[in-house]
Backbone as CSV, one residue per row, in Angstrom:
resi,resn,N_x,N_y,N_z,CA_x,CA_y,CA_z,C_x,C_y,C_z
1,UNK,9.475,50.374,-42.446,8.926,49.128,-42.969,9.250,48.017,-42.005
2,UNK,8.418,47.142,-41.769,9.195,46.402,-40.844,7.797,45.102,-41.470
3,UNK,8.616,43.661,-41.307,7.720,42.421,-41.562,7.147,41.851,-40.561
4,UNK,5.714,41.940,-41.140,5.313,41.159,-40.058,4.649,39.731,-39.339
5,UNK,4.837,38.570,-40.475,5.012,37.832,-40.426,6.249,36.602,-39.766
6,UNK,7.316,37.516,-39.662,8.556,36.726,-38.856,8.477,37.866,-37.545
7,UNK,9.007,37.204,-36.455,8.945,38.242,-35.239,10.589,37.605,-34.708
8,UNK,11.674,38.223,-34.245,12.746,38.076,-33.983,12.865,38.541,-32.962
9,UNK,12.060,38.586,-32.002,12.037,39.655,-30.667,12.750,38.716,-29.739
10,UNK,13.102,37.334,-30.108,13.987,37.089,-29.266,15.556,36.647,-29.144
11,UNK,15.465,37.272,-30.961,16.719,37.424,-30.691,17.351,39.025,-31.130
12,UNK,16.969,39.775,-30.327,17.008,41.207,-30.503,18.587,41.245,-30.294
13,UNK,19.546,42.069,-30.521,20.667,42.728,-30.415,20.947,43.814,-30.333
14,UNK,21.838,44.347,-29.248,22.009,45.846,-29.659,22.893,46.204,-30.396
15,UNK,23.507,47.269,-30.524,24.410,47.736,-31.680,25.728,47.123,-31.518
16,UNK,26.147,47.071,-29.773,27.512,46.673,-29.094,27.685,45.499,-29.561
17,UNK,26.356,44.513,-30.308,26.814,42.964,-30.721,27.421,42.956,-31.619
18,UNK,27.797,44.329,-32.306,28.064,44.168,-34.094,29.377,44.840,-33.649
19,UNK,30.122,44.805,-33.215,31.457,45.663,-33.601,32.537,45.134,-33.846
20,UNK,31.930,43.818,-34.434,32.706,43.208,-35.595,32.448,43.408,-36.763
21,UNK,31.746,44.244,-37.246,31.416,44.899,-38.344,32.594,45.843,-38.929
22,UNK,32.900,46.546,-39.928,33.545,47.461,-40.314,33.474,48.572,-39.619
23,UNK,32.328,49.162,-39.798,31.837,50.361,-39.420,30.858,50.318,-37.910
24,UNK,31.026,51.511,-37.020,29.845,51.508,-36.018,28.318,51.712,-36.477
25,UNK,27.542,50.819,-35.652,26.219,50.538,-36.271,25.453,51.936,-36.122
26,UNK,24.907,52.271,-36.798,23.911,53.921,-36.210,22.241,53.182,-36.757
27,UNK,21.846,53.192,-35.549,20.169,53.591,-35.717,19.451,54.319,-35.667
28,UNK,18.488,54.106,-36.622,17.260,55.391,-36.634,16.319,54.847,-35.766
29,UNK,15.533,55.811,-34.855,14.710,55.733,-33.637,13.637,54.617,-34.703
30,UNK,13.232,53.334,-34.061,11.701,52.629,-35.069,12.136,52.006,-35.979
31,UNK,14.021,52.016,-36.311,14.353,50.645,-37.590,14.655,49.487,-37.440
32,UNK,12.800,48.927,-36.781,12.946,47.252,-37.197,13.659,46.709,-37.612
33,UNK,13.937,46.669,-39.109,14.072,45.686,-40.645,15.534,45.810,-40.030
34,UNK,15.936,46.918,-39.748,17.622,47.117,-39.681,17.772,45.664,-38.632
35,UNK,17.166,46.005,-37.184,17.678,45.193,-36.324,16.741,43.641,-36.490
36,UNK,15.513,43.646,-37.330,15.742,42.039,-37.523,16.391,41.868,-38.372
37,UNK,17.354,42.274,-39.384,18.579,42.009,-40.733,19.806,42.142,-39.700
38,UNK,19.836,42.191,-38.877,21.098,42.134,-37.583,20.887,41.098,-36.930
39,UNK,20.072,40.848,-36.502,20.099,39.725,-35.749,19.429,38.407,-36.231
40,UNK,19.266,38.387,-37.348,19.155,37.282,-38.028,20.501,37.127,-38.737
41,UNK,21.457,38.207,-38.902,22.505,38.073,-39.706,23.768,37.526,-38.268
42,UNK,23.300,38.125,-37.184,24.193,37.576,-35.837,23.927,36.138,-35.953
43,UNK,22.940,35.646,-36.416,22.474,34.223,-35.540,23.317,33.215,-36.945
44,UNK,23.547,33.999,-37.971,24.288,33.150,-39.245,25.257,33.024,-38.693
45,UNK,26.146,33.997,-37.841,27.620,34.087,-37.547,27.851,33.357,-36.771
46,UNK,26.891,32.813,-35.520,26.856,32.153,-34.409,27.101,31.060,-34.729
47,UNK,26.333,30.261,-35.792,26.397,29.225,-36.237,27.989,29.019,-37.764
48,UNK,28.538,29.906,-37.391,29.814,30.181,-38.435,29.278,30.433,-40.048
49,UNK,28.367,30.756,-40.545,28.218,30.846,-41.807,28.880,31.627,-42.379
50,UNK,29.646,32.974,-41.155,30.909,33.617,-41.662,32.303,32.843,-42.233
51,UNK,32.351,31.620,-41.782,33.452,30.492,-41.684,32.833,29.713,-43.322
52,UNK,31.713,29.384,-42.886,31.204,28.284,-44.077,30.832,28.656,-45.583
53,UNK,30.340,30.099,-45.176,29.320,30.837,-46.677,30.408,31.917,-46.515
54,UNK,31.468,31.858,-46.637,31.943,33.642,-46.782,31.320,34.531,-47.787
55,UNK,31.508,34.160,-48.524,31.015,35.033,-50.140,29.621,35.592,-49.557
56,UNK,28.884,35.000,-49.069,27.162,34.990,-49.029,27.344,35.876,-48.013
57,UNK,28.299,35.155,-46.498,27.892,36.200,-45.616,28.759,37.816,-45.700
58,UNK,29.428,37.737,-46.649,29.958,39.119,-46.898,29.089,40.168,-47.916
59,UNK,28.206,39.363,-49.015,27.155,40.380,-49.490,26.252,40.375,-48.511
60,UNK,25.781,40.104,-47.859,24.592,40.940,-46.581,25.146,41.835,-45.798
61,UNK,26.386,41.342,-45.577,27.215,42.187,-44.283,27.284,43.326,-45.259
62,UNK,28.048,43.244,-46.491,27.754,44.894,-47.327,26.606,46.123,-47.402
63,UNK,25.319,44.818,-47.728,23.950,45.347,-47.765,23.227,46.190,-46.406
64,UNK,23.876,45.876,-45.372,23.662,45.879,-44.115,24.622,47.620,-44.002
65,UNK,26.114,47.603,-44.571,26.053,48.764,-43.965,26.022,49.586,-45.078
66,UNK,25.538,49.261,-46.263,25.279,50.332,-47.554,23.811,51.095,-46.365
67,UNK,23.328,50.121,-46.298,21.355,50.403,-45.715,22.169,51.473,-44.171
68,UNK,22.810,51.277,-43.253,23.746,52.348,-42.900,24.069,53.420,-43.368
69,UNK,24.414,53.805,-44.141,25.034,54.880,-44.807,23.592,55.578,-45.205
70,UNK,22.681,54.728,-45.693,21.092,55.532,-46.202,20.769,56.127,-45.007
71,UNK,20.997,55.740,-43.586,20.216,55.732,-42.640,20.902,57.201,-42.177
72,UNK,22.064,57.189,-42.400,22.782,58.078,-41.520,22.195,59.799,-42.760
73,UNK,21.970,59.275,-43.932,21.415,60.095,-44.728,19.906,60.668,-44.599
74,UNK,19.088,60.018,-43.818,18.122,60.165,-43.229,17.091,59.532,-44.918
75,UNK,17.375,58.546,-45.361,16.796,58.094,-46.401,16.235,56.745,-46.047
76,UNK,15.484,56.684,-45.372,14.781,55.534,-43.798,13.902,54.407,-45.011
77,UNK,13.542,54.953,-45.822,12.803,53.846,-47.056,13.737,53.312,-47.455
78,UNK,14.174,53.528,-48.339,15.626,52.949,-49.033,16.530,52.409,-48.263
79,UNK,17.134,52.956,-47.352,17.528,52.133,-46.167,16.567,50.862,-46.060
80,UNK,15.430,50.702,-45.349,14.874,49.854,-45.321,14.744,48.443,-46.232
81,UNK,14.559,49.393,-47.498,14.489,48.445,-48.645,15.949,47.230,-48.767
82,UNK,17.409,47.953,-48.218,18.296,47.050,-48.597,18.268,46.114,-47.334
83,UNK,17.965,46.846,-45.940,17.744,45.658,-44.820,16.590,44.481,-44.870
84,UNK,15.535,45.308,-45.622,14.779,43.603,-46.201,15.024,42.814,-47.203
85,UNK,16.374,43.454,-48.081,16.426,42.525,-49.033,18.055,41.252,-47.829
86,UNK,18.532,42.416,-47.257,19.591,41.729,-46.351,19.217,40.653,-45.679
87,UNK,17.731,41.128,-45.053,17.464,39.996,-44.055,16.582,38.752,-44.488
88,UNK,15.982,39.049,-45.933,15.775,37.769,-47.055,16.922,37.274,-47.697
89,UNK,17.824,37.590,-47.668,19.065,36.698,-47.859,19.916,36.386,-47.191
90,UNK,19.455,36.672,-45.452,20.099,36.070,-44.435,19.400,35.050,-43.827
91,UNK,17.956,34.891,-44.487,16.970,34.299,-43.867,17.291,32.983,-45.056
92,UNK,17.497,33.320,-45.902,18.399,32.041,-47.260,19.335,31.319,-46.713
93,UNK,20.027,32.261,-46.243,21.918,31.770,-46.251,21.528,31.120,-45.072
94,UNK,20.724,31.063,-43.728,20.673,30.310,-43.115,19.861,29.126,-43.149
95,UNK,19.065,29.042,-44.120,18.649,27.996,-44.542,19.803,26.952,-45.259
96,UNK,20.480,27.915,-46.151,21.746,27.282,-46.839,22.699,26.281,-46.039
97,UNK,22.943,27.471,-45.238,23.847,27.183,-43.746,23.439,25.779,-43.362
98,UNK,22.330,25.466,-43.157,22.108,24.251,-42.293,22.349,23.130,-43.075
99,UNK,22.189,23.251,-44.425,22.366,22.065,-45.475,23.696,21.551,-45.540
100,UNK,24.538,22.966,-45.611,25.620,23.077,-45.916,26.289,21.986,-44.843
101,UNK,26.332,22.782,-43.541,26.623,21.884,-42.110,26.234,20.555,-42.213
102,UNK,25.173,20.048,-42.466,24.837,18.919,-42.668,25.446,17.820,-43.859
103,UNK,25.922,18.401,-44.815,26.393,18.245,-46.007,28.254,17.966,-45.911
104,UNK,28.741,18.799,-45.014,29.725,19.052,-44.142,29.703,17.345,-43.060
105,UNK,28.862,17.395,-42.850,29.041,16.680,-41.667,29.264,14.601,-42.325
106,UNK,28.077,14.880,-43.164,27.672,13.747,-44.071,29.063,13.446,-44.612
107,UNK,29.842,14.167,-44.914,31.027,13.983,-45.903,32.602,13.568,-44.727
108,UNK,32.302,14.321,-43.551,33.256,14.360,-42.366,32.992,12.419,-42.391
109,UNK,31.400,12.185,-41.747,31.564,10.747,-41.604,31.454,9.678,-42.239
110,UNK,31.542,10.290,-43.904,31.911,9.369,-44.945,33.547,8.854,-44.950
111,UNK,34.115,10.680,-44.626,35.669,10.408,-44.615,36.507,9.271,-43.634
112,UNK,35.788,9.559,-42.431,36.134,9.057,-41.272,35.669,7.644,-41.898
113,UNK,34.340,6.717,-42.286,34.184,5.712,-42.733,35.151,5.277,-43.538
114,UNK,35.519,5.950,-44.545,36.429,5.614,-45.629,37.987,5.312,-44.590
115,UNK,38.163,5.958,-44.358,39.648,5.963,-43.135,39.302,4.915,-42.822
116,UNK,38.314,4.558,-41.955,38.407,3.324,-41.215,38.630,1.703,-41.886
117,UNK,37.704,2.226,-42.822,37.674,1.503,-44.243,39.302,0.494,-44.519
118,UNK,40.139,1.840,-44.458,41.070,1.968,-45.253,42.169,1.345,-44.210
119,UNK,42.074,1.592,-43.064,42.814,1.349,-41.698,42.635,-0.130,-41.527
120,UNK,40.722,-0.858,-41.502,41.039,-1.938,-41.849,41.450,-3.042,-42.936
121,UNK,41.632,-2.469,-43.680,42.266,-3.062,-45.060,43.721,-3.441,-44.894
122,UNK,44.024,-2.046,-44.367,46.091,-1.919,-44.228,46.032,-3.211,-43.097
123,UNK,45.387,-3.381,-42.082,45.724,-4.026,-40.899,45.409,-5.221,-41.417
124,UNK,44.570,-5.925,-42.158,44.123,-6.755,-42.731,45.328,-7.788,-43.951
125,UNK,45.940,-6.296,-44.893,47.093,-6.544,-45.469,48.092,-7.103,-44.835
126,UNK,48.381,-6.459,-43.927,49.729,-6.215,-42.572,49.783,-7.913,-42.439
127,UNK,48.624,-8.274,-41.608,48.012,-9.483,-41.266,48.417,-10.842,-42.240
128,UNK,48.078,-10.449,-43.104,48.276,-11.495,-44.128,49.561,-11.282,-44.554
129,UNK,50.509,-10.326,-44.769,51.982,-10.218,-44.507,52.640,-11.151,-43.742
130,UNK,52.508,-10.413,-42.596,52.844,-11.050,-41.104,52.400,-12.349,-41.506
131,UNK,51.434,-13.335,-41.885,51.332,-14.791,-41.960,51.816,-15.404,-42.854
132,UNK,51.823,-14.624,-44.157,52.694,-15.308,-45.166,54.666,-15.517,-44.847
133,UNK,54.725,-14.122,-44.240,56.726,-14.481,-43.702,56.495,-15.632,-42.662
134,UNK,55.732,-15.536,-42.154,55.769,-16.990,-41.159,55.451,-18.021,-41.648
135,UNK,54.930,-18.243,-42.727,54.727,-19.645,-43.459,55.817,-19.708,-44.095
136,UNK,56.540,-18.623,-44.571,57.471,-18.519,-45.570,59.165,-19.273,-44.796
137,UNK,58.768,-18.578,-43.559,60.100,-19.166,-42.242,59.826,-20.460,-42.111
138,UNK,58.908,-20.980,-42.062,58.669,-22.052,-41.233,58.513,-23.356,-42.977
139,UNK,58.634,-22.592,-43.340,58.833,-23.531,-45.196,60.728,-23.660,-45.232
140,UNK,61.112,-21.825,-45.236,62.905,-22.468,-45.438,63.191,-23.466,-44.218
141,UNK,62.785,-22.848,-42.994,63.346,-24.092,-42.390,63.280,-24.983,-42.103
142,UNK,61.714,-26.025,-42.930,62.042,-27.121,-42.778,62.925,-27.542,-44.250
143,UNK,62.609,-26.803,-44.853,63.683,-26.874,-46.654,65.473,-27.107,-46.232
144,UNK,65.879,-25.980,-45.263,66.939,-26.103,-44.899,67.337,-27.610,-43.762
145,UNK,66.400,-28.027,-43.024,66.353,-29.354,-42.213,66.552,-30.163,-43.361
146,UNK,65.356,-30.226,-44.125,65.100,-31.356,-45.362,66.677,-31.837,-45.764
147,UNK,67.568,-30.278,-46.138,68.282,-30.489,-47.064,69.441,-30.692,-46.167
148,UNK,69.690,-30.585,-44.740,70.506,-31.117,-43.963,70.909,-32.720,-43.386
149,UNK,69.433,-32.965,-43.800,69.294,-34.863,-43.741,69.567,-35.425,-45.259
150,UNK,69.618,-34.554,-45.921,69.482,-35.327,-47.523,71.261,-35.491,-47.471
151,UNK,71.618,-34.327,-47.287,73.391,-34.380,-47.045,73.970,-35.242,-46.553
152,UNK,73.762,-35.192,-45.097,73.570,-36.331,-44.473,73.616,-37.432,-44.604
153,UNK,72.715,-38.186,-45.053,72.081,-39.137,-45.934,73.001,-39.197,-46.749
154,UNK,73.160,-38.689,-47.666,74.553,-38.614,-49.037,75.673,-38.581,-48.533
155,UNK,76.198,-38.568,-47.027,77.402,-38.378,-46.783,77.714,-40.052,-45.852
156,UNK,76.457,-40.488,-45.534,76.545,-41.851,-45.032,76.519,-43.184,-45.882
157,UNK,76.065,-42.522,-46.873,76.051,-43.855,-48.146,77.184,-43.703,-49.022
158,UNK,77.710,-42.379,-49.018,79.538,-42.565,-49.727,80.280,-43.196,-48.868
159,UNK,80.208,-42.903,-47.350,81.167,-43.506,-46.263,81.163,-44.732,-46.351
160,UNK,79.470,-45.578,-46.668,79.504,-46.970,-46.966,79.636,-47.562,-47.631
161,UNK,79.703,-46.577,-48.787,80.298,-47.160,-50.330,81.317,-47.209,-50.398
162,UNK,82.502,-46.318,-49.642,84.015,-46.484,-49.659,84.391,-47.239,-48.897
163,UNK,83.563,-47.670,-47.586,83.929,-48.786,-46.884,83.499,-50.202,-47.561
164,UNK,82.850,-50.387,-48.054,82.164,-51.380,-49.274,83.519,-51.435,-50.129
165,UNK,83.664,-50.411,-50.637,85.143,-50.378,-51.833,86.559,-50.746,-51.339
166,UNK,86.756,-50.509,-49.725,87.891,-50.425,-49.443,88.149,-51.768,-48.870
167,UNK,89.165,-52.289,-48.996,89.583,-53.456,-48.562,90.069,-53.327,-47.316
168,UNK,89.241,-54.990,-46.439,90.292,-54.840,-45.000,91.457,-55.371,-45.231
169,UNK,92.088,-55.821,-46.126,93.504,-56.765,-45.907,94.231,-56.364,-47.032
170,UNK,95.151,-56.648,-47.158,96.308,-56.300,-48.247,97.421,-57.533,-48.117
171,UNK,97.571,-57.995,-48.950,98.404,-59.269,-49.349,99.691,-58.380,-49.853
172,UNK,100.815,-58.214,-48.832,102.281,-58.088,-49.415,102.591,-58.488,-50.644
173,UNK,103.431,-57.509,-51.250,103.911,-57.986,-52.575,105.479,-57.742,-52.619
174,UNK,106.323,-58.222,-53.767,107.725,-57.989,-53.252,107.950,-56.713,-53.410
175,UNK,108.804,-56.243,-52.700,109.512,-55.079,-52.460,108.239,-53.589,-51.641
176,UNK,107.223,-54.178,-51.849,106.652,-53.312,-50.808,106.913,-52.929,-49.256
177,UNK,106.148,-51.681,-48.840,106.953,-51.052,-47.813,105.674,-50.830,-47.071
178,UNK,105.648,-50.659,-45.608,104.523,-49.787,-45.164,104.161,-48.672,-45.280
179,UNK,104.996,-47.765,-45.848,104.535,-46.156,-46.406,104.098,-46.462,-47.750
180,UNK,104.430,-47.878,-48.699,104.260,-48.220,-49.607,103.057,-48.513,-49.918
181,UNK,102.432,-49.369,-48.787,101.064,-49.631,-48.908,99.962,-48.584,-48.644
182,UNK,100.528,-47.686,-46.991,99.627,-46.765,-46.553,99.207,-46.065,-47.779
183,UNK,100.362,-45.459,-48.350,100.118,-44.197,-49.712,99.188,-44.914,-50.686
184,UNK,98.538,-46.071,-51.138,97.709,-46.436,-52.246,96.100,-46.063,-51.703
185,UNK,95.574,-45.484,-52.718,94.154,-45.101,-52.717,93.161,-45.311,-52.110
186,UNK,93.583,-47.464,-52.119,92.619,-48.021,-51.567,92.680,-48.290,-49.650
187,UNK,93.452,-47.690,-49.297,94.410,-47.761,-48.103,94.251,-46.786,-47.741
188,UNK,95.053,-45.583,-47.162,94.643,-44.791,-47.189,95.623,-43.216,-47.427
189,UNK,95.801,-43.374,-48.581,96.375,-42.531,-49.356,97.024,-41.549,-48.809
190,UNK,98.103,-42.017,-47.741,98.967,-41.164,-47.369,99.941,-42.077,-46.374
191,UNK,101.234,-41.764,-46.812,102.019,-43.013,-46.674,102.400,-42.301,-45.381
192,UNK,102.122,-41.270,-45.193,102.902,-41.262,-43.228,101.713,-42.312,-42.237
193,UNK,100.801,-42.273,-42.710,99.443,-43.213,-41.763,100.229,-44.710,-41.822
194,UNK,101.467,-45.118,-42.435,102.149,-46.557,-41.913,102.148,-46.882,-40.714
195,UNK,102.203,-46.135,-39.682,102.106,-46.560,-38.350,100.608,-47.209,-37.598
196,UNK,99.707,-46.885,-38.615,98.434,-47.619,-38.370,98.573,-49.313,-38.756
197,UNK,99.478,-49.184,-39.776,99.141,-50.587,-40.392,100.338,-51.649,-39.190
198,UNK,101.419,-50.925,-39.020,102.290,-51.257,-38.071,101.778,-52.080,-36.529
199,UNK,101.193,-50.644,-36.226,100.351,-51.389,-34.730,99.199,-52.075,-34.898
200,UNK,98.366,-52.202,-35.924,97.418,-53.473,-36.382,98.132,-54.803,-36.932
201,UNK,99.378,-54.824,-36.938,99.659,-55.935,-37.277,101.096,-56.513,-36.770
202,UNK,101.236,-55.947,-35.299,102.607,-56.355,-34.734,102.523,-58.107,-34.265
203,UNK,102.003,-58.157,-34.700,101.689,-59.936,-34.417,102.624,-60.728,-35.163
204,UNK,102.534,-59.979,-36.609,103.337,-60.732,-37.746,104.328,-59.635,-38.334
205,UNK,104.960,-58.527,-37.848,105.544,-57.558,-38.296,106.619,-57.154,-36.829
206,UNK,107.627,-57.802,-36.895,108.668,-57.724,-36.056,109.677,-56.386,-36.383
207,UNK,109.979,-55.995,-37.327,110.240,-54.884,-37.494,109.738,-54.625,-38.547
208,UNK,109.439,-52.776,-38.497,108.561,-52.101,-39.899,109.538,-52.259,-41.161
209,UNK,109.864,-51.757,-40.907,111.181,-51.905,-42.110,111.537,-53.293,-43.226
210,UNK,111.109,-54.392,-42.770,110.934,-55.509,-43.504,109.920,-56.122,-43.343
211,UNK,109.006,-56.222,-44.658,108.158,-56.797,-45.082,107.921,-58.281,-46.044
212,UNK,108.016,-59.514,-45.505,107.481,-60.726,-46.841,106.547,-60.518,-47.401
213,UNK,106.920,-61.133,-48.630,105.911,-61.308,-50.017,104.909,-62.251,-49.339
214,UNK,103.371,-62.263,-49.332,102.474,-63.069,-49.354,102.188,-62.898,-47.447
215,UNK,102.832,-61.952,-47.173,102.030,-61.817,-45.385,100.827,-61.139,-46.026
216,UNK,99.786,-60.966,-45.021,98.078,-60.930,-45.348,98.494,-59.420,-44.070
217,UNK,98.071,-58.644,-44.441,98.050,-57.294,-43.524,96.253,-56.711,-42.998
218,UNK,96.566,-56.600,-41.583,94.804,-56.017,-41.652,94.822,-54.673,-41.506
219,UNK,93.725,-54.254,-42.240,93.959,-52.205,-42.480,93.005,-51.818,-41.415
220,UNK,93.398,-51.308,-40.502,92.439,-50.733,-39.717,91.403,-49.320,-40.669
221,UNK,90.465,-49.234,-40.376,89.399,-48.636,-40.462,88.830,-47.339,-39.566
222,UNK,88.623,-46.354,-40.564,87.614,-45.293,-39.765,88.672,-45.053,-38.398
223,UNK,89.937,-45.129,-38.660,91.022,-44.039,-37.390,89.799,-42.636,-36.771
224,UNK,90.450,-42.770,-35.791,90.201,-41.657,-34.983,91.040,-40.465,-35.345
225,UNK,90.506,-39.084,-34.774,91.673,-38.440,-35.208,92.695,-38.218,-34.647
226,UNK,92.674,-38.600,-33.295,93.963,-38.582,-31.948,94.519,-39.772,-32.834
227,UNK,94.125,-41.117,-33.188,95.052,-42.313,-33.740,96.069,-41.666,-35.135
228,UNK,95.413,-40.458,-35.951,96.061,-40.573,-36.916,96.926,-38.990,-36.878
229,UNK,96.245,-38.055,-35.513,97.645,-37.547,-35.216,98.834,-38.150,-34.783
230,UNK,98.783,-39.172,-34.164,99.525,-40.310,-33.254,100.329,-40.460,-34.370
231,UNK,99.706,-41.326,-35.327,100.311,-42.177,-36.149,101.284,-40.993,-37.219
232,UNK,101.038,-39.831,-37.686,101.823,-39.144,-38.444,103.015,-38.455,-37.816
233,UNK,102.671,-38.087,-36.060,103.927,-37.936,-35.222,104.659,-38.924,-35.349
234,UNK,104.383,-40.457,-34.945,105.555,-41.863,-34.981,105.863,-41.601,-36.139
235,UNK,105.692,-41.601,-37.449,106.409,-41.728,-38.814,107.469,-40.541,-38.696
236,UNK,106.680,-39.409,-38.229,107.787,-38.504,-38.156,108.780,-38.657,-37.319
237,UNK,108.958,-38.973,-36.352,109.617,-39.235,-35.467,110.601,-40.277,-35.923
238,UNK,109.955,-41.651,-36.557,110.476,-42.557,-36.904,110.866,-43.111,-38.286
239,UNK,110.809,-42.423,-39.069,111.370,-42.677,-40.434,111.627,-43.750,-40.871
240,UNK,111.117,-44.694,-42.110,111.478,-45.400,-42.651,112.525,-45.226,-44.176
241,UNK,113.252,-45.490,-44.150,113.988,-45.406,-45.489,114.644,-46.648,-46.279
């Protein structure tokens, strides 16, 4: 039996193409159908439909060597009959095949779209990350500046409020002392700093140690800190009692 409407004469095969088959191929002298159901079933494999259609291309590949086994029986009809039903359902599966591939392919560069999709989104995210910590830096630190001048600021208007509060002069009273005066609050609250009031006022203070009622004293201001290491060495050094 052989069809004669399809002609495959150019893609003929010999038996040596199939010995990837199970079994070695045996032909009967004149079996067409066999070798166009071979080489229409080669040209599925070429194109991987062994890879893509397994199921499909493993019932032909069966049909193919059942129709074998007829042949080797010398039962050349029947044989025949399963290589034309083989090579109408290899003549399917490669129709299948191509959809399939295509279908395959459609979905590959959906995926790849979607990825990219997805790649620019993350980079996009990333992006707007990356700009928000930098607005976010560039917010604490002017917050942290802000709040370094506000301190600041609050630490220059107490200084001027205690200099506002603090008196330059001190009017002697009886029995006061220069550690007497240094040590009061408004002065500066620590009676070894007498040696400040001492050398601001050696004009009218001949010795520390005696003080009149109603001398006018001037308080020096805002010491340095070399003046008021100075000044707590002389007290130490020099003791009043």
């Amino acid at each position: 039996m052989k069809v004669n409407d399809v002609s495959f004469s150019s893609n003929k095969v010999s038996a040596d193409s199939y010995a990837h088959l199970p079994v070695r191929r045996v032909f009967s002298p004149g079996s067409g159908m066999e070798q166009d159901a071979l080489s229409l079933l080669e040209r599925v494999r070429i194109h991987d439909g062994q890879k893509i259609l397994p199921a499909e291309y493993k019932s032909i590949e069966d049909l193919v060597l059942r129709g074998d086994a007829l042949v080797r029986k010398e039962e050349i009809e029947a044989a025949d009959k399963l290589f034309l039903l083989a090579w109408s359902k290899a003549n399917l599966l490669e129709k299948n095949l191509l959809l399939e591939k295509r279908r395959l392919a459609e979905e590959k560069l959906r995926k790849e779209q979607a990825e990219r999709l997805e790649a620019d989104r993350k980079r996009a995210m990333e992006e707007e990350i990356r700009k928000q910590a930098e607005q976010k830096t560039v917010e604490e630190k002017a917050a942290r500046a802000a709040e370094t001048r506000r301190l600041a600021e609050k630490a220059e208007r107490a200084k001027q409020a205690r200099e506002r509060q603090s008196p330059a002069y001190h009017t002697v009273k009886r029995g006061e002392s220069l550690p007497f005066i240094a040590s009061q609050p408004e002065v500066y609250n620590d009676r070894n700093l007498w040696p400040l009031l001492y050398r601001a006022n050696r004009d009218q203070i001949s010795n520390p140690k005696h003080l009149w009622p109603g001398q006018v004293l001037r308080i020096p201001r805002n010491p340095s800190r070399e003046d008021i290491a100075e000044a707590k060495k002389y007290a130490q050094d020099r003791p009043l009692h």
